[in-house]
TIKOLTI-922008 format. One line per 10 residues: their letters; for each residue x, y, z of N, C-alpha, C, O. Coordinates in nm, 4 decimals, m for minus. Each point is the difference from the previous one (the first is absolute). Layout:
N
A) X/Y/Z/X/Y/Z/X/Y/Z/X/Y/Z; ...
// end
This chain:
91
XXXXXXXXXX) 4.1868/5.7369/0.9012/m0.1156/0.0414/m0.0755/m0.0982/0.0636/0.0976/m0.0226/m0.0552/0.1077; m0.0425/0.1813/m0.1452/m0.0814/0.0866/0.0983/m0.0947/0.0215/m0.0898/0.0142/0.0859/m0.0871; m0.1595/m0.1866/0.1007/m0.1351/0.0191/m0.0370/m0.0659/0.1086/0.0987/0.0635/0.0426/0.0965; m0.1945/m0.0001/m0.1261/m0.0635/0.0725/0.0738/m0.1414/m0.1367/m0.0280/m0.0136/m0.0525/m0.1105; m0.0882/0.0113/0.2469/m0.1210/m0.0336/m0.0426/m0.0753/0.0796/0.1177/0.0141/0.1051/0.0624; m0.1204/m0.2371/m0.0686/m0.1142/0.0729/0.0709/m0.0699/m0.1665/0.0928/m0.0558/m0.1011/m0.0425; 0.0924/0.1421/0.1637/m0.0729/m0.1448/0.0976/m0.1575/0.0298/0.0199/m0.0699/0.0957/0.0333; 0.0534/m0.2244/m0.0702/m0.1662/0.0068/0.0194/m0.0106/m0.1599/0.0506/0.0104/m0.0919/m0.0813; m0.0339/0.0674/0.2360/m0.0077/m0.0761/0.0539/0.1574/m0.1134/0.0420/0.0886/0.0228/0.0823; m0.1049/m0.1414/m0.1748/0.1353/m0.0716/m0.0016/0.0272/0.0317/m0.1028/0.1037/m0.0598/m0.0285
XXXXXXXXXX) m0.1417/0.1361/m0.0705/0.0602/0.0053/m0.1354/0.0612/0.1685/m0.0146/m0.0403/0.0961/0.0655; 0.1730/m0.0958/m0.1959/0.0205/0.1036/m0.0073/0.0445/m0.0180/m0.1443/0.0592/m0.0918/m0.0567; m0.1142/0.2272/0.0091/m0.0456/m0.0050/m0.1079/0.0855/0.1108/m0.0776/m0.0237/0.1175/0.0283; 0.1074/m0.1422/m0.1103/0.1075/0.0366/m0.0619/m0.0758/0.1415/m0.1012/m0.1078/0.0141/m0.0577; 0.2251/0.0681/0.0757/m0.0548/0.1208/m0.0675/0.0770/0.0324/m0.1355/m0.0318/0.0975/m0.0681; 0.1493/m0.1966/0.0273/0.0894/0.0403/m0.1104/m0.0348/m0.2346/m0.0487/m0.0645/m0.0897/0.0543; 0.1477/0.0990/m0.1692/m0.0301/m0.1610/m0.0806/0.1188/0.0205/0.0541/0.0678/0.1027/0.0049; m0.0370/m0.2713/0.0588/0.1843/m0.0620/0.0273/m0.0725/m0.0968/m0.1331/m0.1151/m0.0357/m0.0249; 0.2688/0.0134/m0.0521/m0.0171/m0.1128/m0.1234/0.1351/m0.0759/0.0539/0.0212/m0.1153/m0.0377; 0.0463/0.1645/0.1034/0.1473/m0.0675/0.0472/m0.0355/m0.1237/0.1144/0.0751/m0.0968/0.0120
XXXXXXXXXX) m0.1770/0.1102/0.0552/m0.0198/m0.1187/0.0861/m0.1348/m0.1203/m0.0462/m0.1148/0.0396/m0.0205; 0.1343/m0.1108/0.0154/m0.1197/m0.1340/m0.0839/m0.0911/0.0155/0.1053/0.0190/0.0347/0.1166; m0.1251/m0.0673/m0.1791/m0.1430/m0.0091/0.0914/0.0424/m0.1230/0.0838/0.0652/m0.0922/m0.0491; m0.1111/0.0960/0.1960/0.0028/m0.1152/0.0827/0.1437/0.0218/0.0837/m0.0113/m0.0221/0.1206; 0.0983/0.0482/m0.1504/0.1322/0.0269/0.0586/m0.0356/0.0682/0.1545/m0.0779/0.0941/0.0154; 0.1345/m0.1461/0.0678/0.0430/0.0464/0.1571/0.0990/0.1330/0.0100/0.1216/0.0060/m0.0177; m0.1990/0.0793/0.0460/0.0707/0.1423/0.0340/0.0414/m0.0035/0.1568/m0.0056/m0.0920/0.0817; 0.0517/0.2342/m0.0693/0.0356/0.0304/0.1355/m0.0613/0.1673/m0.0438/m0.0013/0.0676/m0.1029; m0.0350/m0.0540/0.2128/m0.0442/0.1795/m0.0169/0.0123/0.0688/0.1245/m0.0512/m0.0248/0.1092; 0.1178/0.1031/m0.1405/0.0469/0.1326/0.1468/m0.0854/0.1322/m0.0451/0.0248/0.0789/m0.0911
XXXXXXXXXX) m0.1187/m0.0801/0.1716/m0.0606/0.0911/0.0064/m0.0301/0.0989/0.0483/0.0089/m0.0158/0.1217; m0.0608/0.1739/m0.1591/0.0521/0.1102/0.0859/m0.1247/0.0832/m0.0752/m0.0339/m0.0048/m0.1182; m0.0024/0.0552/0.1899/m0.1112/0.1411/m0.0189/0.0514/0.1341/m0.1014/0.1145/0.0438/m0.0109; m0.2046/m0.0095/m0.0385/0.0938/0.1047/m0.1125/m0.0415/0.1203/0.0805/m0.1122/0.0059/0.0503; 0.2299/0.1207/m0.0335/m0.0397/0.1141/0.0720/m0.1109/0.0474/m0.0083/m0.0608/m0.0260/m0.1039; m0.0037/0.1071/0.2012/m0.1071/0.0166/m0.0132/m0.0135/0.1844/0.0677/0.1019/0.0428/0.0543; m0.1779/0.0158/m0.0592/m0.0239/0.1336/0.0993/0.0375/m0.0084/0.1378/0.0752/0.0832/0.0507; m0.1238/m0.1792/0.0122/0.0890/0.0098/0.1122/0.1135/0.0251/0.0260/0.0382/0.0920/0.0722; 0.0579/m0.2067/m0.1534/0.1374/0.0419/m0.0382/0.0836/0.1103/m0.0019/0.1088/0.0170/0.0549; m0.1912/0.0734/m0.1430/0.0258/0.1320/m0.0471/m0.0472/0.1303/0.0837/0.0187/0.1173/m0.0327
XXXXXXXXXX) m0.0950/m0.1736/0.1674/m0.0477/0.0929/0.0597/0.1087/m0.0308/0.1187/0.0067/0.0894/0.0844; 0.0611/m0.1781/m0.0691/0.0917/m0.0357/0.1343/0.1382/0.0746/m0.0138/0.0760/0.0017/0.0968; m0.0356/0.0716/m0.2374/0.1039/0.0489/m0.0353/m0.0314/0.1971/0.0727/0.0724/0.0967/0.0237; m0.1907/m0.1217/m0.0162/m0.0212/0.1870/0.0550/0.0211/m0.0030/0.1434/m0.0629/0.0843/0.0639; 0.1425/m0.1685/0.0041/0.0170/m0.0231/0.1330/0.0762/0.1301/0.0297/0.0653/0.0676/m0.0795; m0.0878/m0.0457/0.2163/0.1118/0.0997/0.0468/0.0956/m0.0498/0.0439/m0.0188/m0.1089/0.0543; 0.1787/0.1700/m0.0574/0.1358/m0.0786/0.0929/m0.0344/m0.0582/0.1211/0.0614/m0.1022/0.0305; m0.1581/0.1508/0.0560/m0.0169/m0.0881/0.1237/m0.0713/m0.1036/0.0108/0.0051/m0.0705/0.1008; m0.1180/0.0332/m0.2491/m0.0764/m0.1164/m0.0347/0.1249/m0.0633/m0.0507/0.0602/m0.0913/0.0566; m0.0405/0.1253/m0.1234/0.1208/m0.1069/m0.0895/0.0964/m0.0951/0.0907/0.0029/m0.1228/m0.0083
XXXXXXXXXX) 0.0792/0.2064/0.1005/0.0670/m0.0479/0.1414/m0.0856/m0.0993/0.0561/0.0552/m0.1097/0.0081; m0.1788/0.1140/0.0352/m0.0798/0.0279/0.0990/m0.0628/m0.2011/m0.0762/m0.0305/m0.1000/0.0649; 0.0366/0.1239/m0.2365/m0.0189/m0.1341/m0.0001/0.1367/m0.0558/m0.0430/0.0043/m0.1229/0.0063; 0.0966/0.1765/m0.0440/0.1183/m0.0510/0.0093/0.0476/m0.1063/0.1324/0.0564/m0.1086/m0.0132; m0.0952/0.1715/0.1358/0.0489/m0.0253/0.1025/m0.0930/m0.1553/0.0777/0.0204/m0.0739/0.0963; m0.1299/0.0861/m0.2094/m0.1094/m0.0923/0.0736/0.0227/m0.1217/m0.0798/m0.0230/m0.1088/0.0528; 0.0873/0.1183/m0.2357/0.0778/m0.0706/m0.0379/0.1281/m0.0756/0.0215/0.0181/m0.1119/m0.0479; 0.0366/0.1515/0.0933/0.1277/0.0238/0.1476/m0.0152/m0.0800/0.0410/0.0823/m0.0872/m0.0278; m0.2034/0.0458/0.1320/m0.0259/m0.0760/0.0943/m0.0290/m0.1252/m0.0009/0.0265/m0.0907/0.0789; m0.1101/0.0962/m0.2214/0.0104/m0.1551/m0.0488/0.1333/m0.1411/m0.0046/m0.0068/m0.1224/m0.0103
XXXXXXXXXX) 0.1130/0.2164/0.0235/0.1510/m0.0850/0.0378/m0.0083/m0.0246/0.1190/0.0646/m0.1046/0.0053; m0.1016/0.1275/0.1079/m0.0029/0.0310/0.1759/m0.0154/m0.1685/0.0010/m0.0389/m0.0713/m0.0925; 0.0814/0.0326/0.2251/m0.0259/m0.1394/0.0347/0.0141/m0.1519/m0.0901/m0.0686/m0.1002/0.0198; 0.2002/0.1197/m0.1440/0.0016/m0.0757/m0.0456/0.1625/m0.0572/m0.0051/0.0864/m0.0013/m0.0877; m0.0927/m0.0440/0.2269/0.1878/m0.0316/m0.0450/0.0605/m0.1134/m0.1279/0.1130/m0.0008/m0.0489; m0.1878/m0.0578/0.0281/0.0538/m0.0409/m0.1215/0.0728/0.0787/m0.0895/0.1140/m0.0340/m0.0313; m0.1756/0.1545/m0.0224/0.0682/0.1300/m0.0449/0.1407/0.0316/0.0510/0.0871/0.0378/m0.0782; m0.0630/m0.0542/0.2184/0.1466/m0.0062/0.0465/0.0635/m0.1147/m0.0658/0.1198/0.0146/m0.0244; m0.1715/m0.1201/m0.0078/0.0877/m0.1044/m0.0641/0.0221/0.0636/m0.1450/0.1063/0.0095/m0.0613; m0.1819/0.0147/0.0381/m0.0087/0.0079/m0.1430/0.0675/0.1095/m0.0442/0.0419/m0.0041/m0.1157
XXXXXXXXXX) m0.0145/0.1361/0.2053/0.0714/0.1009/m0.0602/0.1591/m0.0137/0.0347/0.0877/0.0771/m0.0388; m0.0692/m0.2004/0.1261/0.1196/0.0138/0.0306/0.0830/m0.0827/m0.0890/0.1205/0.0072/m0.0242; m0.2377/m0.1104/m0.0315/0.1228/m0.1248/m0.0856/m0.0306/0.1472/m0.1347/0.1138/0.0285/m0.0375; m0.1987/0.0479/m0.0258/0.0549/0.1081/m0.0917/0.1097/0.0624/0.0107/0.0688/0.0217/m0.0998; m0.0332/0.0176/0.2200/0.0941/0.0721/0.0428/0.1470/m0.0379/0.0373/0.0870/0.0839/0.0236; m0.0651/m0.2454/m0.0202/0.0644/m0.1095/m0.0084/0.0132/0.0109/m0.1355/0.0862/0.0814/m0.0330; m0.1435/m0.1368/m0.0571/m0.0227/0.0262/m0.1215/0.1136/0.0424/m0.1081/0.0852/m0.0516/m0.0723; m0.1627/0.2372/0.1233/0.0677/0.0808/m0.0434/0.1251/0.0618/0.0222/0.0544/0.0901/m0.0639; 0.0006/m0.1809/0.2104/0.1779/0.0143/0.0270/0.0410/m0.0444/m0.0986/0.0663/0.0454/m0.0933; m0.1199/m0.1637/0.1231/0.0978/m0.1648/m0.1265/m0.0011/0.0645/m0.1038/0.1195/0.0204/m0.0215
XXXXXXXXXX) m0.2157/0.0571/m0.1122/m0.0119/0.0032/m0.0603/0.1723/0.1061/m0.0446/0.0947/m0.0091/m0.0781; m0.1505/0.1142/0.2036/0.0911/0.1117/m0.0436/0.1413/m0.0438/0.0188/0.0900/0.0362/m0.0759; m0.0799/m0.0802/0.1332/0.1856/m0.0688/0.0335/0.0522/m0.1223/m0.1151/0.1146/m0.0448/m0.0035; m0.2257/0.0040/m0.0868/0.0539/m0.0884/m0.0752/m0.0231/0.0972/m0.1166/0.0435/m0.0561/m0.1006; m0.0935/0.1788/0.0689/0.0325/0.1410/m0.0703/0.1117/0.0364/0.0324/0.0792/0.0064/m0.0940; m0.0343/0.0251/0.2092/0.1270/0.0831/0.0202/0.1185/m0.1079/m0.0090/0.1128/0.0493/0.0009; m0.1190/m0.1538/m0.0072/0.0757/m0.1280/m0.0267/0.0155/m0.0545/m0.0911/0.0709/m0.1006/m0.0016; m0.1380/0.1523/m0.1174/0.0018/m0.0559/m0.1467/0.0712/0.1783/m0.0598/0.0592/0.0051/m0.1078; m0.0733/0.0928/0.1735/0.0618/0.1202/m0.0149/0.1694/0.0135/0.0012/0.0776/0.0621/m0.0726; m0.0535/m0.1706/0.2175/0.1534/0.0614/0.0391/0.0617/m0.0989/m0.0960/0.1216/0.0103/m0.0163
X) m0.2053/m0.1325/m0.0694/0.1042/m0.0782/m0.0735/0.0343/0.0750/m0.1146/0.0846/m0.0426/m0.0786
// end
């Protein structure tokens, strides 16, 4: 379910009626900013801005070997997966 409200302090203040959830009930809410002009002004980038934050995005992976664990049991993974494909094939 994707409400739109409006935060004003600790409170946020619903912009559509929910009738599906009872008053008092414990939510969870993931919340995210709705596009805005900025947004839309970051798309007139030139190819060497775009790279330029591509590459600075990039970097945010740098210095995290855990990531080596983690791409290798994927990649583990995705042997097993494929050989018990090609093994349910040759029967």
């Amino acid at each position: 379910m994707k409400i739109r409200g409006i935060k004003r302090g600790q409170t946020i203040e619903l912009l559509e009626q929910i009738h599906s959830i009872p008053d008092g009930s414990e939510i969870i809410l993931n919340l995210e900013l709705p596009p805005t002009e900025t947004v839309i002004a970051k798309l007139d980038l030139t190819d060497e801005e775009r790279l330029a934050k591509l590459n600075q995005l990039f970097g945010v992976w740098q210095d995290q070997p855990e990531l080596i664990d983690i791409f290798a049991e994927i990649d583990q993974q995705r042997h097993t997966y494929q050989g018990r494909m090609i093994d349910s094939i040759d029967k």
